[in-house]
C-alpha positions in Angstrom: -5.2 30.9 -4.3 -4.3 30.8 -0.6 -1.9 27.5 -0.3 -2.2 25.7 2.8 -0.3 25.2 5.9 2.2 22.6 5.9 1.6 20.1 8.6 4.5 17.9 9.8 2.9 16.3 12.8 1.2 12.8 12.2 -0.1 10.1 15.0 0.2 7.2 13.3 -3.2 5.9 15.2 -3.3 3.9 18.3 -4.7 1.0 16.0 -1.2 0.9 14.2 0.6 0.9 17.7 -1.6 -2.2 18.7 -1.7 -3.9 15.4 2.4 -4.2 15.5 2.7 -4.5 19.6 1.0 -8.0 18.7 2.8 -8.8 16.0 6.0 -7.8 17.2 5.2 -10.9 20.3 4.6 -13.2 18.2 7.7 -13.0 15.1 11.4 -12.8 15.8 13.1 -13.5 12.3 11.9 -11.4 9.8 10.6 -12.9 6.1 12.8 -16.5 7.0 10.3 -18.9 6.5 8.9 -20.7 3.0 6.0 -18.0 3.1 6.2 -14.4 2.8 2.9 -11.6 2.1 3.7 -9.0 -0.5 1.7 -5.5 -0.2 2.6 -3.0 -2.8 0.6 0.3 -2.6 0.3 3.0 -5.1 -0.5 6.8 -5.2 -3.4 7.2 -8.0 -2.7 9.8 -10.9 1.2 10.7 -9.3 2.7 11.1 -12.5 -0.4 13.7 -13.5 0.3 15.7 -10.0 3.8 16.1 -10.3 3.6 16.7 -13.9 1.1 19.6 -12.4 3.7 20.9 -10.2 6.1 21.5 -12.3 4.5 23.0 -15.2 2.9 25.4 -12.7 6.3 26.2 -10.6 5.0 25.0 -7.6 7.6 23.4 -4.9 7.2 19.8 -5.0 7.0 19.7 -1.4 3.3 19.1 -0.8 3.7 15.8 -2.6 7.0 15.1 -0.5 4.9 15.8 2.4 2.2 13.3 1.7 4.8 10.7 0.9 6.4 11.5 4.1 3.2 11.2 5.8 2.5 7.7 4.3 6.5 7.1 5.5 5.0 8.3 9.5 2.4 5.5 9.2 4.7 2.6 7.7 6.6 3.1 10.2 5.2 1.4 13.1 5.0 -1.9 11.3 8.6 -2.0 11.1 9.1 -1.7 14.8 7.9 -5.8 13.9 10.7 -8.1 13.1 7.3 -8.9 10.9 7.5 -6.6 8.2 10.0 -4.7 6.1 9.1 -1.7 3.7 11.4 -4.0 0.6 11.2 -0.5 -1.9 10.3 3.1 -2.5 9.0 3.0 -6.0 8.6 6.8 -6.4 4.8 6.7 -5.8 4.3 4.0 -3.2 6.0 1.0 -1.9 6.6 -2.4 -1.6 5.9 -3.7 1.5 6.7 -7.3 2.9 5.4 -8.9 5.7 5.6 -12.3 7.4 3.9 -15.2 6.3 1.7 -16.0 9.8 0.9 -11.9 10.2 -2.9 -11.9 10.4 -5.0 -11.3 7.8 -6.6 -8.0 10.2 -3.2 -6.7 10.6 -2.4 -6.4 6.8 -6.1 -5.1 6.3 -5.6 -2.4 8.9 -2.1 -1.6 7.1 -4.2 -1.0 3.8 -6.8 1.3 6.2 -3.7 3.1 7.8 -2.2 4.0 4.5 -5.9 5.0 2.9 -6.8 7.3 6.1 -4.0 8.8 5.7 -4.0 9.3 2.3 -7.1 10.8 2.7 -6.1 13.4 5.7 -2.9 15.0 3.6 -3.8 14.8 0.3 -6.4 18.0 -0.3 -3.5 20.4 1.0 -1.7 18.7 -2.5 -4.4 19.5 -4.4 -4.4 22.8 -3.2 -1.4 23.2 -5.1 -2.7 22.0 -8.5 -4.3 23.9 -11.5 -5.9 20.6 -12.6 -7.9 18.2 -9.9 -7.0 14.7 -11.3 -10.1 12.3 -12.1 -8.7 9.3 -9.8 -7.5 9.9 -6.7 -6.8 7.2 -3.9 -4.7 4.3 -3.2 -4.3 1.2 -4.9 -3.4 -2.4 -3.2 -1.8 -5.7 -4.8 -1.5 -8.1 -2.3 0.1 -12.0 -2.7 1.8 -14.3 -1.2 4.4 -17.4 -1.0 7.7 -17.9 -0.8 10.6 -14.8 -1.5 14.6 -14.9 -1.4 16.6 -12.4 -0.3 19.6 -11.7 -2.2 22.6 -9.0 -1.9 23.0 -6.7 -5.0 25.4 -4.0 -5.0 25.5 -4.3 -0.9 21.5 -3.6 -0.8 19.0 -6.1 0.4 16.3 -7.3 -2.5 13.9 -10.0 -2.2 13.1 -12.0 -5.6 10.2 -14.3 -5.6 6.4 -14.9 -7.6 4.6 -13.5 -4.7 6.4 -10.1 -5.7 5.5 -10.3 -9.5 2.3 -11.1 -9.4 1.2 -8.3 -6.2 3.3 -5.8 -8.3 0.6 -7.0 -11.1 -2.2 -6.7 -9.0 -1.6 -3.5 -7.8 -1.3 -2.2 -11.7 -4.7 -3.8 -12.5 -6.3 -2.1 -9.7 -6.0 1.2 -11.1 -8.8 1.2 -13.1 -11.2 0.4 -10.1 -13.9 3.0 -9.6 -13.1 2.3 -5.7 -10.6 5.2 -4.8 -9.3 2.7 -2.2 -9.1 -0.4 -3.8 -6.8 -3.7 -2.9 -6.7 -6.7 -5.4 -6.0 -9.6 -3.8 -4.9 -13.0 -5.2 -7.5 -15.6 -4.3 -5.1 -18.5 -2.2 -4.2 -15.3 -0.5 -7.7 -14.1 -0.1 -8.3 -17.4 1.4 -5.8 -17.9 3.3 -5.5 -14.5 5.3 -8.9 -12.5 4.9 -11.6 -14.8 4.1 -12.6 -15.0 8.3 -12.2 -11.8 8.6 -15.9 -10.1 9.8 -17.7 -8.0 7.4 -15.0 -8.4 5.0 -16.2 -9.4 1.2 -14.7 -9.4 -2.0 -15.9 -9.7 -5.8 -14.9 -12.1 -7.5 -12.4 -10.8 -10.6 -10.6 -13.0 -13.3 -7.3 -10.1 -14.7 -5.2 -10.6 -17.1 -1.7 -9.8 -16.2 1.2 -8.4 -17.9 3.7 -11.0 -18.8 1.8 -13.9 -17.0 0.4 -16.3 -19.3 -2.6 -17.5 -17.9 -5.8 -15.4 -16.4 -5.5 -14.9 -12.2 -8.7 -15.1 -10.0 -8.2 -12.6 -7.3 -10.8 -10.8 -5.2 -11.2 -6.9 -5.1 -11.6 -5.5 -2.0 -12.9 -1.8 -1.0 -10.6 -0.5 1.7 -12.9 1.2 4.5 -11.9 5.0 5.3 -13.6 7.5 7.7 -14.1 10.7 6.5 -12.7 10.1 3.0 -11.6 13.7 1.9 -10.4 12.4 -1.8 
């Protein structure tokens, strides 16, 4: 099988750059307040793909690449006092963002992420012996209030809003959407509901070690020219 070119170059989109020239007016300190919005974002069947490349004794570097693609269009978020990229998990991140960032500006982070997704990954499965069933990118999104702590001299953030986006995000996988957010419904409310065109179904999860069912609302993320 012919592998494909690597390609390291990546616009981020001039939505991006406009979506965090406006918040970056309007925030100065960074995650301060009583209210915080939790994104965490997940690569679909990971574990399968890398399992893929090894057993095969391919480089792991397409993988690396798409990670470092989804890295290139973080990015410009963070040039907001607004948000801050809290953890690497391995196959997506934990993103928080300020608690008065509009709800359009984390929903075109969710878009970002999924069109990007979308560009990069067929060059990974160009690499693979097995295409996995779900592909995509999944979205747990909450918020309220987080505190930031010191732990062997690296910044974490502890707080519910975490927890139960974390949650979320894990519930989401099963979605026949391959770009899927689940959303916690104050959150829904409170940051998407006004947004145009923007609907969500109406879900009732049960969540690992919470001990009562959550109403959240699942939302399809839009992506032109989905190639997964």
């Amino acid at each position: 099988m012919a592998r494909p070119e690597a390609n390291s170059e990546y616009d981020p989109g001039e939505g991006a750059q406009k979506a965090t020239t406006k918040v970056r007016m309007r925030f100065k300190n960074p995650l301060m307040g009583p209210n915080a919005v939790a994104v965490v974002v997940d690569i679909r069947s990971s574990s399968q793909m890398l399992d893929d490349l090894v057993a095969s004794g391919s480089p792991l570097d397409p993988y690396i690449d798409l990670v470092g693609e989804m890295k290139h269009t973080i990015a410009p978020y963070t040039l907001s006092a607004a948000c801050k990229p809290y953890k690497f998990t391995g196959d997506g991140w934990i993103v928080l963002f300020d608690g008065e960032t509009p709800g359009a500006v984390l929903y075109e982070f969710t878009a970002a992420l999924s069109a990007c997704y979308a560009r990069h990954i067929p060059r990974l499965l160009g690499y693979l012996t097995t295409r996995p069933v779900l592909l995509g990118l999944t979205f747990g999104i909450d918020n309220g209030s987080v505190k930031k702590l010191t732990i062997f001299q690296h910044d974490e953030y502890i707080g519910h809003s975490i927890i139960i986006a974390c949650r979320l995000q894990a519930a989401a996988r099963d979605s026949a959407d391959s770009y899927v957010a689940y959303v916690s419904e104050p959150c829904f409310n409170e940051y998407f509901a006004t947004i145009p065109s923007l609907r969500g179904s109406d879900e009732r999860v049960k969540l690992k070690g919470v001990d009562h069912v959550v109403r959240c609302k699942r939302i399809s993320v839009a992506v032109e020219a989905t190639a997964a």
